[in-house]
C-alpha positions, 0 to 999 in steps of 0.5 A: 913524535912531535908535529912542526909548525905550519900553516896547515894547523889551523882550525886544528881543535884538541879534545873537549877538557873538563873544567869546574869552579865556584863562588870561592874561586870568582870571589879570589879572582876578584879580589887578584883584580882589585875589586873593593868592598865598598863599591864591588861587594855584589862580586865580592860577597856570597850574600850578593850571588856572588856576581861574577866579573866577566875576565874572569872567563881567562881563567879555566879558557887558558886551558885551551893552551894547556891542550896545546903543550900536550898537542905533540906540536914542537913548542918550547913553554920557555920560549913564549910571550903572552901577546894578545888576549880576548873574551866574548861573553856569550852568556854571564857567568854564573857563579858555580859552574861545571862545563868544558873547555875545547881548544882551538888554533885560530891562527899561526904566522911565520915572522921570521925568527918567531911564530905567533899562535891564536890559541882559542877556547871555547868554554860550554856548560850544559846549556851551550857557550858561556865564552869564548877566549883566545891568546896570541902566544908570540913564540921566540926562535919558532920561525922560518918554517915557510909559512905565511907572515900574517897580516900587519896590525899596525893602527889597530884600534888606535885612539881618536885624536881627542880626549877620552870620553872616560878615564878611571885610575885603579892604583895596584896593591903591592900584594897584587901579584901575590894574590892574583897568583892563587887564581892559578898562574904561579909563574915566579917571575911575578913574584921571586925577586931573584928569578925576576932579575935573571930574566932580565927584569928590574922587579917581579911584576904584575901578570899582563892577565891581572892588568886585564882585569883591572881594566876589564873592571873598568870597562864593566862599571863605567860602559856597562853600568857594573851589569855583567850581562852587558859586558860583549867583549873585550881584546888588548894587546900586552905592551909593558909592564905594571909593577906593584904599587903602580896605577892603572889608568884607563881610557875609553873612546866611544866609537859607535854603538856600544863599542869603544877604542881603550888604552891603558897606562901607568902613572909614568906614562907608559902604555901597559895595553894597546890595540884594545877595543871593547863591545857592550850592550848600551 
């Protein structure tokens, strides 16, 4: 029997799901966010570790909504948009890593004809947490149940009004979403011309996920010394599309110790993530 939404869910948790990768699998990943040989060989390479890039933690913590689907709570997959996404990185990530994802809703909000759902996990090998993800799901047609309408995030980490201490530019494959597909999200729209168009979309284009970890990447050489072990966080929300073949432009504001305000854009202008706020370890 199906369990309607309510406020009254949060800080429900779903049980412990195993969850394993290896070297293969961060390597892939690696390769789905546009790292190179030439500059990135230490994440790239066996000979190297590998090193493991720290977004990647939103591969086996997206089976914290997996648990979700199976809650017996009343959601339809098809009507739900990724709207946020964040790591916490408790320890770095190691290469080959057996460990256990446990789910957790954070948060739901009534918005009138939608709901939003935090959607946590907290993913721990044997020697405790490794991360700690969470995805902001916007779910069309799931309002009205009553419930609270949340706090407004309006201003949220907005960009000073200077220019950015940093900028990197990444420009994107055209194979870019054919690659990052293989670490695990097969959705066609990102890569079937033909279900793109009836979903009302010009072009397959880049996962929000992929774009994450291009600007992750960024994140990780330009505040953190390309050092893993000094990346803390990093939290975006998803605000426009990347097509194939597009550049990546991020820009970063330091704000206080070890924290900065980040934006990312294409060559066009338009603002691909917003609302985006990394920590590290200066």
């Amino acid at each position: 029997m199906s369990q309607s939404l309510s406020n009254d869910l949060v800080g429900k948790t779903f049980d412990p799901m195993p969850v394993s990768w290896d070297s293969k699998a961060t390597m892939l990943y690696a390769c789905g966010v546009g790292a190179k040989p030439e500059t990135e060989l230490d994440f790239l390479f066996e000979g190297k570790g590998p090193k493991v890039l720290p977004t990647y933690g939103v591969i086996p913590g997206m089976m914290s909504m997996g648990a979700l689907f199976g809650s017996g709570i009343a959601i339809n997959p098809m009507m739900i948009l990724h709207g946020e996404q964040s790591i916490t990185v408790h320890r770095e990530i190691p290469a080959d890593c057996k460990a256990t994802v446990t789910g957790r809703l954070s948060e739901i909000w009534d918005k009138g004809k939608a709901a939003v759902i935090g959607c946590e996990g907290i993913v721990e090998d044997d020697n405790g947490p490794l991360f700690t993800t969470k995805a902001t799901l916007f779910v069309r047609d799931a309002g009205g149940f009553g419930g609270e309408r949340g706090p407004s995030t309006a201003g949220l980490n907005a960009p000073p009004e200077r220019d950015p201490d940093h900028v990197v530019e990444y420009v994107t494959r055209e194979e870019q979403a054919a690659i990052y597909r293989l670490s695990g999200d097969s959705n066609p729209l990102h890569i079937d011309p033909s279900f793109a168009k009836m979903a009302g979309y010009e072009a397959p284009f880049i996962h929000g996920l992929c774009t994450y970890g291009f600007v992750g990447r960024a994140i990780l050489h330009t505040l953190c010394g390309s050092d893993p072990a000094k990346f803390g966080s990093f939290a975006a929300r998803f605000a426009d599309q990347v097509y194939p073949g597009d550049s990546i432009i991020t820009k970063m504001w330091i704000v206080g110790d070890g924290e900065a305000i980040v934006s990312a854009e294409t060559q066009k202008g338009n603002v691909v993530l917003s609302q985006a706020k990394a920590t590290f370890k200066s």
